[in-house]
C-alpha positions as CSV (number, residue, x, y, z in Angstrom):
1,X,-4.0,46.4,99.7
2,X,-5.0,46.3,103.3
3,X,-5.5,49.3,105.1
4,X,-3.0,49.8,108.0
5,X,-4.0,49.8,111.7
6,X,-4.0,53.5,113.1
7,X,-3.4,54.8,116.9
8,X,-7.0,56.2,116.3
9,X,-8.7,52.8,115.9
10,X,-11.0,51.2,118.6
11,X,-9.3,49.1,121.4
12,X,-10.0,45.5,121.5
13,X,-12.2,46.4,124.5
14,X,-14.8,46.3,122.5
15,X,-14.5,42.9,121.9
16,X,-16.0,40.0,123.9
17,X,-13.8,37.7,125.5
18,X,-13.8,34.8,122.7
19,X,-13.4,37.3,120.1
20,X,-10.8,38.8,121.8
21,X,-9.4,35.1,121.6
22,X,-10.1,34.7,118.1
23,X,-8.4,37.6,117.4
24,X,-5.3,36.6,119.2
25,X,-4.8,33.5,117.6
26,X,-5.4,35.4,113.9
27,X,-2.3,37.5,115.2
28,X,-0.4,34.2,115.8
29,X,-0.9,33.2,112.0
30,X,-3.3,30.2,112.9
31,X,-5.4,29.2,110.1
32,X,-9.7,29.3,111.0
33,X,-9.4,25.6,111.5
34,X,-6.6,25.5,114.1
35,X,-8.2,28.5,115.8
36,X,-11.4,26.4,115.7
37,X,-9.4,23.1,117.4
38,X,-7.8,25.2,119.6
39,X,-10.7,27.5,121.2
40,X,-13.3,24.1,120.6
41,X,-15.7,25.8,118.4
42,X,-16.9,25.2,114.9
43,X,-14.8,26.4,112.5
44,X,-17.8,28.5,110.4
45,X,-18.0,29.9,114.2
46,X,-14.8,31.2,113.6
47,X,-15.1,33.2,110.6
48,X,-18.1,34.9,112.1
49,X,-16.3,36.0,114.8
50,X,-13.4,36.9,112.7
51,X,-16.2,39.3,110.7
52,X,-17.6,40.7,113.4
53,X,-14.2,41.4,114.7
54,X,-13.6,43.5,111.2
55,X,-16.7,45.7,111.6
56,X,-15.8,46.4,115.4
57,X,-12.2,47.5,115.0
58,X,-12.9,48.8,111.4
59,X,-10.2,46.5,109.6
60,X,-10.4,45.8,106.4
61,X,-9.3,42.2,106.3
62,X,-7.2,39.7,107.9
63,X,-3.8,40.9,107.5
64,X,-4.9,44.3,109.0
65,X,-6.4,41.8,112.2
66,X,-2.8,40.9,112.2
67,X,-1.5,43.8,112.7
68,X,-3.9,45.1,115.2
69,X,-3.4,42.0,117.7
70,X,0.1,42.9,117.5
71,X,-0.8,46.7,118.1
72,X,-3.1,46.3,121.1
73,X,-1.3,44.3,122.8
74,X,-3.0,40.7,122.7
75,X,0.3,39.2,120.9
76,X,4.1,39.9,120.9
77,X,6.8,37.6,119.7
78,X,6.9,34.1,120.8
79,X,3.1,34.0,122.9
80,X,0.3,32.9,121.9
81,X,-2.0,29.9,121.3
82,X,1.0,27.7,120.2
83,X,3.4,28.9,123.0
84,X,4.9,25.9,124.3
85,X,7.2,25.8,127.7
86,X,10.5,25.3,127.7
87,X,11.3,22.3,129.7
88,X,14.4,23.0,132.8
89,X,16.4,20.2,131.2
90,X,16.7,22.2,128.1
91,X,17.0,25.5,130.0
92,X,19.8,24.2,131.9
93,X,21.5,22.5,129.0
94,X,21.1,26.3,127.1
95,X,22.5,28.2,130.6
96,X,25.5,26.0,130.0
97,X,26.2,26.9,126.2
98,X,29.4,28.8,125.6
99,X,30.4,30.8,123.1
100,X,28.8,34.3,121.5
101,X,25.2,34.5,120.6
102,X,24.1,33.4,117.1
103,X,22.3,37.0,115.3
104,X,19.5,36.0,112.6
105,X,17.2,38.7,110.4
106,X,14.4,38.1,109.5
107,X,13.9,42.3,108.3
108,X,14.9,41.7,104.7
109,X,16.7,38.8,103.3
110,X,17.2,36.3,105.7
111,X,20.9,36.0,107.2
112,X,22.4,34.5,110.6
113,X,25.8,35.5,111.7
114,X,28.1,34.4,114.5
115,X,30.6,36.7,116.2
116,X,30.3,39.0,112.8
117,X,31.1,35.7,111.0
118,X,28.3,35.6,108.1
119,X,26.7,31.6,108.3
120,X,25.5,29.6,104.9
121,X,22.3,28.6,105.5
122,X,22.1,26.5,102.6
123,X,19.1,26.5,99.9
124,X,16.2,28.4,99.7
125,X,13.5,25.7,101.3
126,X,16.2,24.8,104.3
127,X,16.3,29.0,104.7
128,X,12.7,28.9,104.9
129,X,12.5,26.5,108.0
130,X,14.5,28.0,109.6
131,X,13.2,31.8,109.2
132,X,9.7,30.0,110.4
133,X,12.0,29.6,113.9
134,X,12.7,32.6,114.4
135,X,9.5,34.2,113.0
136,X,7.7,32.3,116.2
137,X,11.2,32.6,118.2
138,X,10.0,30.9,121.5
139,X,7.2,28.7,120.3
140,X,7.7,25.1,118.8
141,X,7.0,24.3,115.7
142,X,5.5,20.9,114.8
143,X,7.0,19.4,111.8
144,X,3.4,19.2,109.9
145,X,3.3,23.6,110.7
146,X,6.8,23.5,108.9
147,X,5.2,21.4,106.2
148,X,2.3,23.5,105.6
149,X,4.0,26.9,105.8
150,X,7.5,26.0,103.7
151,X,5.9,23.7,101.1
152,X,2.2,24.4,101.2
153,X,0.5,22.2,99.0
154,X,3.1,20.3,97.5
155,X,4.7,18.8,100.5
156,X,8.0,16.7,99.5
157,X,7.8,13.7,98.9
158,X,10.3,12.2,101.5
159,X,10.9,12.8,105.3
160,X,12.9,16.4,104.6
161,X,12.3,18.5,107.8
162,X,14.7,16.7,110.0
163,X,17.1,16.8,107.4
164,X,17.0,20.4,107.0
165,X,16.7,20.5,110.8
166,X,19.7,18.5,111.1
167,X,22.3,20.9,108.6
168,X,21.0,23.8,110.1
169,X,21.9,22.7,113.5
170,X,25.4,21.7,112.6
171,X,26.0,25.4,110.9
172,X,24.2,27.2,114.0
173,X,26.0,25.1,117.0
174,X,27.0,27.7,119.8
175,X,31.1,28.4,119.4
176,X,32.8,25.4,120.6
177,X,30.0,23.3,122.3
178,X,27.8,20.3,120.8
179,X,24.6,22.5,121.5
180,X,22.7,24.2,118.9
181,X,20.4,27.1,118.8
182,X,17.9,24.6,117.8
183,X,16.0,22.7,120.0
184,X,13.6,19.8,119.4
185,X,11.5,17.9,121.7
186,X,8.3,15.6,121.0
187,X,6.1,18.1,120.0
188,X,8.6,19.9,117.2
189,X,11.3,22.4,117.1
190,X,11.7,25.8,118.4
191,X,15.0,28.2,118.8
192,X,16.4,27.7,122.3
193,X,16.2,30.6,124.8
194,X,18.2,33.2,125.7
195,X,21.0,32.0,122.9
196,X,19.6,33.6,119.5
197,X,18.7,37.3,118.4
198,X,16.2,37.8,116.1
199,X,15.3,41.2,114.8
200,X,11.9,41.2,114.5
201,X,12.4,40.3,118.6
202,X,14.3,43.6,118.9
203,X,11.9,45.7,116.7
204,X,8.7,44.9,118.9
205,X,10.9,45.6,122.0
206,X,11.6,49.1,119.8
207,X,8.0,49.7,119.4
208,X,7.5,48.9,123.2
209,X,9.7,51.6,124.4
210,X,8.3,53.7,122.1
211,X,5.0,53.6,123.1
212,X,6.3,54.0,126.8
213,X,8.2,57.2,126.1
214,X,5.3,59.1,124.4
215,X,2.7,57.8,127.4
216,X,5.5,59.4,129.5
217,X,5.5,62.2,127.4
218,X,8.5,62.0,125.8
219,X,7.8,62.1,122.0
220,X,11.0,63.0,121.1
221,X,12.3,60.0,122.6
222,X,9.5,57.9,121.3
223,X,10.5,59.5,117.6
224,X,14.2,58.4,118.3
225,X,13.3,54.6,119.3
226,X,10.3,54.2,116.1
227,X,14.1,55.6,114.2
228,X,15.6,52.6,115.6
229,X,13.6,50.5,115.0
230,X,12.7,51.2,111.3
231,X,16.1,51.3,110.3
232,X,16.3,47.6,111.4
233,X,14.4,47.5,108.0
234,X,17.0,46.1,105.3
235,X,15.8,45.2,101.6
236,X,12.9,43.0,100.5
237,X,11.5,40.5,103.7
238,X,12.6,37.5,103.2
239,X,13.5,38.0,99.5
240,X,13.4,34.7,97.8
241,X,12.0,32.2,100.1
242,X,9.4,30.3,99.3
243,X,6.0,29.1,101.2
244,X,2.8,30.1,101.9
245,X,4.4,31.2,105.9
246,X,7.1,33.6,104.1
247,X,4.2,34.9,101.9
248,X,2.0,36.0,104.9
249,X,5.1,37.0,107.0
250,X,6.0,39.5,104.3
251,X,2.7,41.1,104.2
252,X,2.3,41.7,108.0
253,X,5.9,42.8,108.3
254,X,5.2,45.5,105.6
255,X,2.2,46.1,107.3
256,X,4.0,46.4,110.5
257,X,7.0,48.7,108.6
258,X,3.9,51.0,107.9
259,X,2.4,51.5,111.3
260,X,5.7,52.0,113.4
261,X,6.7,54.9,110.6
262,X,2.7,56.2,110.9
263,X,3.3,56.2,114.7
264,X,7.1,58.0,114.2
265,X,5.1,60.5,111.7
266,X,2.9,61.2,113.9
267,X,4.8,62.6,116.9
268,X,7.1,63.9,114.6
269,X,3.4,66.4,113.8
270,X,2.9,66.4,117.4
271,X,6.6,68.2,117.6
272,X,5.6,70.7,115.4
273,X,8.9,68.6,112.8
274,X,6.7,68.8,109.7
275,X,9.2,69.3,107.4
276,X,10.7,65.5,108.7
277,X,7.4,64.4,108.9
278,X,6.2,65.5,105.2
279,X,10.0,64.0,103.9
280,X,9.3,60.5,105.3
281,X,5.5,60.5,104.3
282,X,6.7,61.3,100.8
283,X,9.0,58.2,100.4
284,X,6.1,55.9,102.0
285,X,3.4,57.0,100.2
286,X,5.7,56.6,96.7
287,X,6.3,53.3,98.0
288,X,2.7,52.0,99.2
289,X,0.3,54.3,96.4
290,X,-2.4,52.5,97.5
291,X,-2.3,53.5,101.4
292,X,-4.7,55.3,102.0
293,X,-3.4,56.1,105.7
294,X,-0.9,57.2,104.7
295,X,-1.9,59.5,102.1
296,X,-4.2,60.8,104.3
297,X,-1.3,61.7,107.1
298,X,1.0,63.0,104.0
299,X,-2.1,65.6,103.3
300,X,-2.7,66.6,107.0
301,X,0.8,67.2,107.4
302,X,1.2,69.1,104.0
303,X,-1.7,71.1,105.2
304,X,0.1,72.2,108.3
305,X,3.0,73.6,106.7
306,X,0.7,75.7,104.4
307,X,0.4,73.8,101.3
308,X,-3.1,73.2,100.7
309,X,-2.7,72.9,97.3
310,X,0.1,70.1,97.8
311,X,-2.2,68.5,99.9
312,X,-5.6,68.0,97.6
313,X,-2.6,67.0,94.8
314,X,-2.1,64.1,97.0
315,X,-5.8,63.2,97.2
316,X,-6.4,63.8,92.9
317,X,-3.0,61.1,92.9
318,X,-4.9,58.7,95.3
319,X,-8.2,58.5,93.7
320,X,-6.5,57.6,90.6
321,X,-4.9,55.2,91.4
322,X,-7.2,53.6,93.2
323,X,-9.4,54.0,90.5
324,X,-7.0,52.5,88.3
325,X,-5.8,49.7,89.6
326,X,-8.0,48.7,91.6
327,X,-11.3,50.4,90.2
328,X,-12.1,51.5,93.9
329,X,-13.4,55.0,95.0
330,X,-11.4,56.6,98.0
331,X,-12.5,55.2,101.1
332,X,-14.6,57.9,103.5
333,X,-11.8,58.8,105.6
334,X,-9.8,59.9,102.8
335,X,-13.0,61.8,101.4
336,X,-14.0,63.5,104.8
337,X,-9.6,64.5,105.3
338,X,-10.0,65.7,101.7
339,X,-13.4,67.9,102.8
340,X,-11.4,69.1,106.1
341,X,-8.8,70.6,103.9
342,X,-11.2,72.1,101.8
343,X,-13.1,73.6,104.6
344,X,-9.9,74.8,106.7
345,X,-11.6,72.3,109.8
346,X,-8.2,72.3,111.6
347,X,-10.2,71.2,114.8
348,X,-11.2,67.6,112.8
349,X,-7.9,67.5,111.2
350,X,-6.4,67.7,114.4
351,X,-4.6,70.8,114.3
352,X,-6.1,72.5,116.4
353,X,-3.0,74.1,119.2
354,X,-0.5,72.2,117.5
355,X,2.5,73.5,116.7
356,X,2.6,74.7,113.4
């Protein structure tokens, strides 16, 4: 499994400016050969800069590059390399939409809903277009993207996008007018502005405010918002649907679940809440075994409250289980938080004048 970004890991700072690029456009999901049409560069120039971007930042892999683009700042919903403008026409013709909002979730199985009306989005694959909407809510989509990330390789063997396009437009028109939440113009589709919420939209906003409060020095309000926004979490991502794009999307918004509840954890430590912090780490750790991250916080935090013992436990259930499944020793910075504990070094563990 991918080891999680942490608060602690190098800025992109250290990159140069075209990794810094590269890296942005791995956070917007584009594959090494759209990154190298997009940035004009060869495409085995992009997977060195992708591996030198690993060893920089310490990342594992790709989906932990995800996750850090998103962290530091170099992408949020609906920018990036694809970002497309929306045209006046189609502003003005959305600023004259009546009717409420349309709501769609993409934090668990996907569902859209119209004042508190529930909407059938029909089959799976027609589900799956349209979650890729709202997964780049703001940028269009070209119908060969839909292509690739609903059917992959085994693209249909008829003309089905608009189709799907079409249905979903009639179910998600806007009250009583002929506009839809769906948009389309010569380069694909996209949802329109400023008439669709989309969760994962209101999660990174979360995360925003978050990370505002506790630079204002407000953890307990920046614990309260990372509350808010993890309970926006609702079942399995985008149970069912199929398609290489719902495959990745699940993986970074699991990996994105486990770095806003490391960040709540760990101002929840700051506040001296360890038996809140300990309870939460608990449930995540039971749920991702193989995080080392988090085992390693759930061990700090045990060791805070006193339970050394507890806290080595944790490390003897890691290293088997990494062992086991995937025939892996622990990773240094489990070994050296294990050695800390040992040694009682509450100055490297981080301890040292907290609250405890």
């Amino acid at each position: 499994m991918p080891t999680t970004a942490t608060t602690s890991r190098p800025s992109a700072a250290v990159l140069g400016h075209q990794e810094r690029e590269v890296l942005q456009a791995v956070g917007c999901g584009l594959r090494d050969d759209e990154i190298a049409a997009a940035l004009a560069i060869p495409e085995d120039a992009v997977a060195g800069h992708l591996a030198r971007i690993l060893v920089k930042l310490g990342l594992r892999d790709r989906a932990a590059a995800i996750v850090h683009a998103f962290d530091c700042g170099l992408v949020s919903p609906g920018r990036g390399p694809r970002t497309q403008v929306v045209s006046p026409v189609l502003r003005s013709a959305v600023g004259r939409a009546a009717g409420p909002k349309v709501q769609i979730s993409v934090l668990g199985p996907l569902r859209a809903w119209q004042d508190g009306r529930s909407l059938d989005l029909g089959h799976l694959r027609q589900q799956a277009v349209l979650a890729a909407l709202a997964l780049r809510a703001g940028r269009t989509i070209s119908q060969q993207e839909l292509l690739d990330g609903v059917w992959g390789l085994e693209p249909p063997v008829t003309n089905v996008v608009p189709v799907h396009i079409y249905r979903l437009r009639k179910t998600l028109r806007i009250g009583d007018s002929p506009d839809s939440v769906i948009e389309h113009d010569r380069c694909g589709y996209r949802l329109a502005a400023g008439v669709a919420e989309v969760d994962l939209t209101r999660l990174e906003d979360l995360v925003t405010e978050a990370g505002t409060a506790h630079r204002a020095g407000e953890p307990a309000e920046a614990v309260r918002l990372c509350s808010q926004a993890l309970d926006l979490f609702r079942g399995e991502l985008l149970a069912g649907l199929p398609g290489p794009l719902a495959e990745l999307e699940r993986l970074r918004l699991a990996e994105r679940r486990i770095t806003v509840a490391q960040r709540k954890v760990e101002w929840q430590l700051r506040l001296g809440r360890c038996s809140e912090a300990i309870a939460e780490l608990t449930a995540l750790s039971a749920e991702h075994p193989l995080n080392e991250p988090v085992a390693a916080m759930l061990m700090r935090a045990l060791y805070r409250s006193g339970r050394q013992a507890d806290a080595l436990a944790v490390f003897e259930r890691a290293r088997r289980r990494l062992a086991g499944d995937l025939g892996v020793p622990p990773s240094r910075m489990l070994r050296r938080t294990c050695q800390m504990i040992l040694h009682g070094d509450e100055a490297g563990l981080g301890l040292t004048g907290a609250t405890r």
